[in-house]
DOSEMAR-449915 format. One record per residue (C-alpha): residue in three letters; y, x, z. Coordinates in steps of 0.02 Angstrom, whole numbers, padded with zeros to 5 digits, always signed. Last residue first. Layout:
<nutors>
alaYXZ;...
</nutors>
This chain:
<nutors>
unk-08278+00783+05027;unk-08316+00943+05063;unk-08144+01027+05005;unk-08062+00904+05092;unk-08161+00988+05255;unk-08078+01160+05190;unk-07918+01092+05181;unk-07910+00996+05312;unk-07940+01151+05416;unk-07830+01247+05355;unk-07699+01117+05401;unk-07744+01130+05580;unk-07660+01013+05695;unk-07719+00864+05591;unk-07891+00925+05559;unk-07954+00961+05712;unk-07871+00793+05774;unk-07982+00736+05650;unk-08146+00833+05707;unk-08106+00796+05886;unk-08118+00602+05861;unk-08024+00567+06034;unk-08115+00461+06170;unk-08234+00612+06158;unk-08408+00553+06259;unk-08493+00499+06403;unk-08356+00479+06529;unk-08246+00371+06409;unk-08380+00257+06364;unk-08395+00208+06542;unk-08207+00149+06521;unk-08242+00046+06351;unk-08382-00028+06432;unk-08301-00095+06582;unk-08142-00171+06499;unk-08278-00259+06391;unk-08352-00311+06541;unk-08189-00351+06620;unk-08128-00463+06489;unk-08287-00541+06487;unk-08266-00583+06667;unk-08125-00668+06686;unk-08164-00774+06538;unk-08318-00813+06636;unk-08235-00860+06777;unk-08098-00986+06691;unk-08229-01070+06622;unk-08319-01086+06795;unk-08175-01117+06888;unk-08142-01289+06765;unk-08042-01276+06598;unk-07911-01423+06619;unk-07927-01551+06459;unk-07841-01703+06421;unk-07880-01849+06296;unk-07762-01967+06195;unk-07861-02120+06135;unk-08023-02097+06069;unk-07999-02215+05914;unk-08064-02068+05809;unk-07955-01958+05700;unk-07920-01857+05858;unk-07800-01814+05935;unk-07857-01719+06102;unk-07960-01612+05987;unk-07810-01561+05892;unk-07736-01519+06069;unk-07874-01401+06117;unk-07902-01287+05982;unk-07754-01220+05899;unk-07647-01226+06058;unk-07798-01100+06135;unk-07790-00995+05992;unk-07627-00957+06026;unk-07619-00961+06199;unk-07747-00808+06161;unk-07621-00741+06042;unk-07477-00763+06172;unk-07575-00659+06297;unk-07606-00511+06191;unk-07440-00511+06141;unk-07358-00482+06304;unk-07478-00361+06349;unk-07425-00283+06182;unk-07242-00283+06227;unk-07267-00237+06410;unk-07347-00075+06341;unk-07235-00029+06176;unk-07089-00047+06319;unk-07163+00083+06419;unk-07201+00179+06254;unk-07015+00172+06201;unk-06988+00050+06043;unk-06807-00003+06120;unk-06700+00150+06048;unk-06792+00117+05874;unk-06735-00091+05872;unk-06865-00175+05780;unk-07031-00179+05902;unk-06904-00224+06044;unk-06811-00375+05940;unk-06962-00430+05876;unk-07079-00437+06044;unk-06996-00554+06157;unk-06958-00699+06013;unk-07113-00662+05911;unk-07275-00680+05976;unk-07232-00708+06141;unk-07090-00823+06117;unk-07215-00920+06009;unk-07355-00933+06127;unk-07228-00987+06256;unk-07180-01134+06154;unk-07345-01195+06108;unk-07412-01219+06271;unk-07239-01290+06357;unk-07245-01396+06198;unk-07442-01455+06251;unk-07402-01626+06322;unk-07269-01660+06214;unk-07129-01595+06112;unk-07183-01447+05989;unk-07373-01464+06025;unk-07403-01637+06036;unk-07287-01700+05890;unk-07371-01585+05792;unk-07554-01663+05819;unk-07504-01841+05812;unk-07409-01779+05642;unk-07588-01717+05585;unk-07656-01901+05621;unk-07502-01994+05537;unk-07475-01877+05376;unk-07295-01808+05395;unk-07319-01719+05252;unk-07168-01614+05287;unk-07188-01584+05464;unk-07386-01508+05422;unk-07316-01402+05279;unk-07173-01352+05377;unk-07291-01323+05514;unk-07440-01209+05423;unk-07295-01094+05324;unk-07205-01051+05496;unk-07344-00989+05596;unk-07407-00899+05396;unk-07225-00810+05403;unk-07195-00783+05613;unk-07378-00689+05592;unk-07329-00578+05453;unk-07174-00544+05546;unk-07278-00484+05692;unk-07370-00369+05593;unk-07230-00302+05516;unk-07181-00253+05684;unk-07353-00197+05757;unk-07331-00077+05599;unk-07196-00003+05678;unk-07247-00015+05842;unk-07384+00105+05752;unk-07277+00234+05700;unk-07167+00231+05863;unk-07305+00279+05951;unk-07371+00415+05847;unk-07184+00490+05858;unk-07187+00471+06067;unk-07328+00592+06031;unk-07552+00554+06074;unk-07604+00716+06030;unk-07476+00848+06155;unk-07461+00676+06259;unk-07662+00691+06299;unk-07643+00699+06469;unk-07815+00612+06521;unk-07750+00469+06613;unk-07574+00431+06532;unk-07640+00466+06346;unk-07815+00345+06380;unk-07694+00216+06472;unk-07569+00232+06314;unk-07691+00230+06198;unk-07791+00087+06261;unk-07616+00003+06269;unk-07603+00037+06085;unk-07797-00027+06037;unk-07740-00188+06113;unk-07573-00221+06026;unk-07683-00178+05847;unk-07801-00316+05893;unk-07687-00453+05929;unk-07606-00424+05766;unk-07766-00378+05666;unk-07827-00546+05750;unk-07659-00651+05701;unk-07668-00573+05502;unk-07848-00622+05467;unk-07829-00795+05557;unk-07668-00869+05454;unk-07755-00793+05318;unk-07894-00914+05320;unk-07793-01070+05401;unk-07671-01076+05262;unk-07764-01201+05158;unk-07743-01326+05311;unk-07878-01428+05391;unk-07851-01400+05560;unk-07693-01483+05639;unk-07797-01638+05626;unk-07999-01637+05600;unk-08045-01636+05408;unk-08186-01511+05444;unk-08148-01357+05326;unk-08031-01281+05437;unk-08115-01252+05615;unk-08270-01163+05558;unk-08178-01085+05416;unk-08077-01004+05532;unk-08218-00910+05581;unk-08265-00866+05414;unk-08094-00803+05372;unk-08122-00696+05515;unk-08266-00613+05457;unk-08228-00615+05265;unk-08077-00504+05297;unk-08164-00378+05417;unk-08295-00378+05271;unk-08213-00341+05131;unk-08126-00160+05217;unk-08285-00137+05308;unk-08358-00116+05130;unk-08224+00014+05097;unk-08249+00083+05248;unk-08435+00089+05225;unk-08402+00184+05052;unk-08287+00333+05143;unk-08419+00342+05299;unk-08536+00381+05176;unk-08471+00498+05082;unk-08391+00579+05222;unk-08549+00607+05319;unk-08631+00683+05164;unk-08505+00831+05118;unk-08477+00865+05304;unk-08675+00884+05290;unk-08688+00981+05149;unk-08556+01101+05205;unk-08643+01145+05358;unk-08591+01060+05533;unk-08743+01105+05619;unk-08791+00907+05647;unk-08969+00892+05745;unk-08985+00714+05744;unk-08834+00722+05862;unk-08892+00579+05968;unk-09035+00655+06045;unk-08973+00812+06093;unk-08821+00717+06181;unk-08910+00620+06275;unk-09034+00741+06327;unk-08910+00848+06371;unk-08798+00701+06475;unk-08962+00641+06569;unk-09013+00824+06614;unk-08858+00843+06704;unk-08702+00939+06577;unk-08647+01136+06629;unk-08791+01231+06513;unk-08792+01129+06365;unk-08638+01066+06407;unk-08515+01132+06249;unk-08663+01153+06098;unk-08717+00985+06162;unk-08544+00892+06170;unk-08497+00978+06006;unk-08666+00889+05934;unk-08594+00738+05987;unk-08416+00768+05921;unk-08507+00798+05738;unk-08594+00626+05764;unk-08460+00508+05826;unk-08419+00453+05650;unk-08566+00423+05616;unk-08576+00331+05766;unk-08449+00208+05744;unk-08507+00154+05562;unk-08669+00116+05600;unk-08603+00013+05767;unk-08490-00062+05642;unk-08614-00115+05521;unk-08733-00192+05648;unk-08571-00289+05717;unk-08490-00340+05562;unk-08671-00397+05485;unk-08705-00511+05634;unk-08535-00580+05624;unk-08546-00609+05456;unk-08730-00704+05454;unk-08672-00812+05635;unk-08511-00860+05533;unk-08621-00897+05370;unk-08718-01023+05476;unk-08564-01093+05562;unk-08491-01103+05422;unk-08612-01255+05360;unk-08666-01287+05172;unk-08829-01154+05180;unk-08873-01275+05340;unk-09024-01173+05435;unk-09159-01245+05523;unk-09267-01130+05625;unk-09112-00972+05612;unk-08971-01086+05666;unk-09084-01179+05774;unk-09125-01024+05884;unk-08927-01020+05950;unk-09006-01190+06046;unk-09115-01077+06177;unk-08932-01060+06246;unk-08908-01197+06308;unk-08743-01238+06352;unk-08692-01217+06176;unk-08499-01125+06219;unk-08604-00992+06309;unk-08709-00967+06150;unk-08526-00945+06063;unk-08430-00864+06199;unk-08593-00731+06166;unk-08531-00673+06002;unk-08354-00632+06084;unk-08407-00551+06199;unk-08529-00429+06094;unk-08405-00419+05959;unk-08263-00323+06103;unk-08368-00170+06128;unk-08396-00119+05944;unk-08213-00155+05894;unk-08135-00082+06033;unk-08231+00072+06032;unk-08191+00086+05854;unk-07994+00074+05892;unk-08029+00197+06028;unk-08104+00315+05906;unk-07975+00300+05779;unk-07804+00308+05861;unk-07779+00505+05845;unk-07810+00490+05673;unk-07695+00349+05650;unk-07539+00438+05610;unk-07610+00532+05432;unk-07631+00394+05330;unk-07757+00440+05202;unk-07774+00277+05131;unk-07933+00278+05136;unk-07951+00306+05311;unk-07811+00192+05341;unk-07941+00039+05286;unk-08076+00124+05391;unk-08002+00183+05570;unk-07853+00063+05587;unk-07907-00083+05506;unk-08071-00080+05571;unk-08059-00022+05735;unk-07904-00183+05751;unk-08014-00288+05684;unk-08131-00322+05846;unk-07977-00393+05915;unk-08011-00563+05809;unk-08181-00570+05852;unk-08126-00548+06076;unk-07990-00675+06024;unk-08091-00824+05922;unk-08242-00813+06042;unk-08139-00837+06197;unk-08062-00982+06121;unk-08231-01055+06092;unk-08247-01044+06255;unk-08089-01098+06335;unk-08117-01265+06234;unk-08214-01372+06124;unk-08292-01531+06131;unk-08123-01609+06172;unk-08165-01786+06104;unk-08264-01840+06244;unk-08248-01703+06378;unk-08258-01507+06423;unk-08201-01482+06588;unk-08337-01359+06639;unk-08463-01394+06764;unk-08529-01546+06647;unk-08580-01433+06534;unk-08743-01430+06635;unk-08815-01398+06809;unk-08920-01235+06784;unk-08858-01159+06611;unk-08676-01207+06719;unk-08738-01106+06862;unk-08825-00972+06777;unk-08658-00965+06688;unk-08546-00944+06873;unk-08648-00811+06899;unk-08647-00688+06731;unk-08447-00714+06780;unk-08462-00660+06980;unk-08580-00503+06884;unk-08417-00455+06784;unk-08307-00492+06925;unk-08386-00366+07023;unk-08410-00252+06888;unk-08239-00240+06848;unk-08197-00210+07022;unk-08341-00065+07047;unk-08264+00010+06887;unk-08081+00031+06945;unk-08160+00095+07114;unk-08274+00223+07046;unk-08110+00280+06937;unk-07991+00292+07073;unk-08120+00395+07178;unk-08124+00515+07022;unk-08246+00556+06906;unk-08316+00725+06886;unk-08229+00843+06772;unk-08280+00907+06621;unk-08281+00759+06508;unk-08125+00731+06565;unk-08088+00915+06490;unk-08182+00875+06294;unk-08010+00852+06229;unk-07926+00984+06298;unk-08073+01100+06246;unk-08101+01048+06063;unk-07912+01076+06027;unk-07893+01245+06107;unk-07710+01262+06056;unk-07639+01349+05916;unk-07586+01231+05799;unk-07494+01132+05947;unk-07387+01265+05960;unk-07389+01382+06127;
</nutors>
């Protein structure tokens, strides 16, 4: 049997089907655990302080705020590969696109609240709104952010609609009360008529190309709030892009091991193909070269200048203190990965796994070697300063990463974790035709 003549909506829909497993419960019991240990250990720094954490005099900012930089910057990834590809037409990522908007609506959440962790207070988030600085970032960052997220949700769950209303055609007899009601409610009573095919892609067509401005200004706004203060190692004209290019990198390594648990767990190789894959550690590749580029713009700038303070800064990172730091972000952002992601015979999916992993971490070092040692250097007659993230830092980072792990896998239980309509489309040519037809 050809792919073209398969059941489409049924083998996607199956694990909807089927009850979860004892694996599962367990899987989501441990990510809970440490989810609620992490909502613990910040009632106990709201209760006793910053001083639980090892932030100091200079370093003001740490684990935290590099948190907040990784969970924005894989937010992209759903944008890039569901919106800008969209209108592009590029036909490899349909399979990708719903767990690539998962990812970006699930991860802005945690990274948002890094912030009003970050504060110690959290009452202080208000001051932004009471008494707001039209010259700071920070300001604008909270206003993009805010506008990313609300837009994204939007922009999710049109998309989601038409599988919905499968969902309630599908279960209306088999699903719990909870699941029919559910799914009744959220289909706004789509029929799938001409007219509204016609409408949903009209819309979802101009908010990706809004998306499209937006993901840029988002992280160029956060890396505004580190590059336009004059503090060492920050204030670079390369910063912006520098930021845009390492969070679609990080981002796109995490939607592929999504896709590889989600294709491993729910048998999905006849949508998710070795050729998909291989498409995407493709542009993983290019993505990683990008990144080598703008790594290697920002420090021949920096070694060329050889300005005292930003030289402190450099010297720190390639051969003191924070080398080890620096070094293994690079060999995991481009030594290990380039020569897999390049060679064909090496970009198998269990290499494509370790790879992003791999990548994943080295971005978050990478963040974290942005951060930290320019605020151990200092313009300031600080002297050098050092910074270990306490248990209570490292608990909370812990446990974002397993509430957003969390999310994503109750959102596999409640609905398609493939966009049924496009996969529709791509093994049916007919199909496309007619719904182009719509457009």
């Amino acid at each position: 049997m050809d792919r073209g003549s398969r059941d489409v909506e049924s083998e996607v829909l199956n694990p909807l089907t089927t009850a979860p497993g004892r694996h599962f419960w367990i899987t989501a019991a441990a990510l809970a655990g440490v989810f609620l240990w992490a909502l613990l250990a910040w009632g106990w720094q709201i209760k006793n302080g910053l001083k639980v954490t090892g932030l100091n005099a200079p370093i003001f900012w740490g684990v935290y705020l590099v948190n907040f930089v990784f969970f924005i910057g894989i937010s992209h990834a759903g944008t890039l590969i569901s919106s800008i590809l969209r209108i592009t037409e590029t036909e490899w990522r349909r399979p990708f696109t719903r767990a690539a908007e998962a990812i970006t609506v699930f991860s802005l959440p945690f990274g948002a609240t890094s912030v009003i962790v970050d504060l110690g207070r959290p009452d202080r988030l208000l001051n932004v709104i009471r008494y707001p600085h039209f010259t700071s970032p920070i300001l604008w960052d909270v206003l993009c952010i805010s506008t990313y997220l609300v837009t994204s949700c939007l922009y999710f769950y049109l998309a989601l609609i038409p599988d919905i209303a499968l969902c309630r055609d599908r279960f209306s007899r088999t699903a719990g009360p909870f699941r029919r009601t559910l799914y009744a409610g959220l289909s706004l009573g789509w029929t799938g008529t001409e007219a509204q095919w016609k409408t949903l892609h009209k819309i979802m067509t101009a908010m990706s190309i809004f998306l499209f401005a937006l993901v840029i200004s988002v992280h160029t706004n956060v890396s505004f709030v580190f590059g336009l203060t004059t503090k060492p190692g920050w204030h670079t004209a390369v910063i912006g892009p520098y930021f845009v290019v390492g969070a679609i990198f990080s981002g796109v390594a995490t939607v592929i091991l999504a896709m590889v648990a989600i294709r491993k767990l729910f048998h999905f190789e006849a949508y998710l193909t070795d050729d998909h894959f291989n498409r995407i550690g493709k542009f993983l590749l290019a993505l990683c070269c990008f990144w080598f580029y703008f790594t290697f713009v920002e420090f021949i700038t920096t070694f060329y200048g050889r300005e005292t303070a930003h030289m402190a800064v450099f010297n720190a990172k390639f051969f003191g203190e924070y080398a080890w730091l620096f070094w293994a972000m690079f060999a995991c952002c481009f030594l290990i990965p380039l020569p897999v992601l390049a060679v064909k015979k090496f970009r198998t999916i269990p290499n494509l796994v370790w790879v992003c992993i791999v990548v994943n971490v080295g971005m978050w070092l990478e963040r974290y070697s942005i951060i930290v040692p320019s605020g151990a250097r200092p313009y300031l007659s600080w002297g050098p300063a050092h910074y270990v993230p306490s248990w209570v830092e490292w608990s909370i980072t812990a446990g974002w990463l397993a509430g957003f792990a969390l999310l994503f896998l109750a959102f596999t239980r409640l609905f398609p974790i493939l966009t049924v309509w496009e996969v529709k489309e791509q093994t049916n040519p007919r199909l496309r035709t007619s719904i182009d037809g719509a457009k």
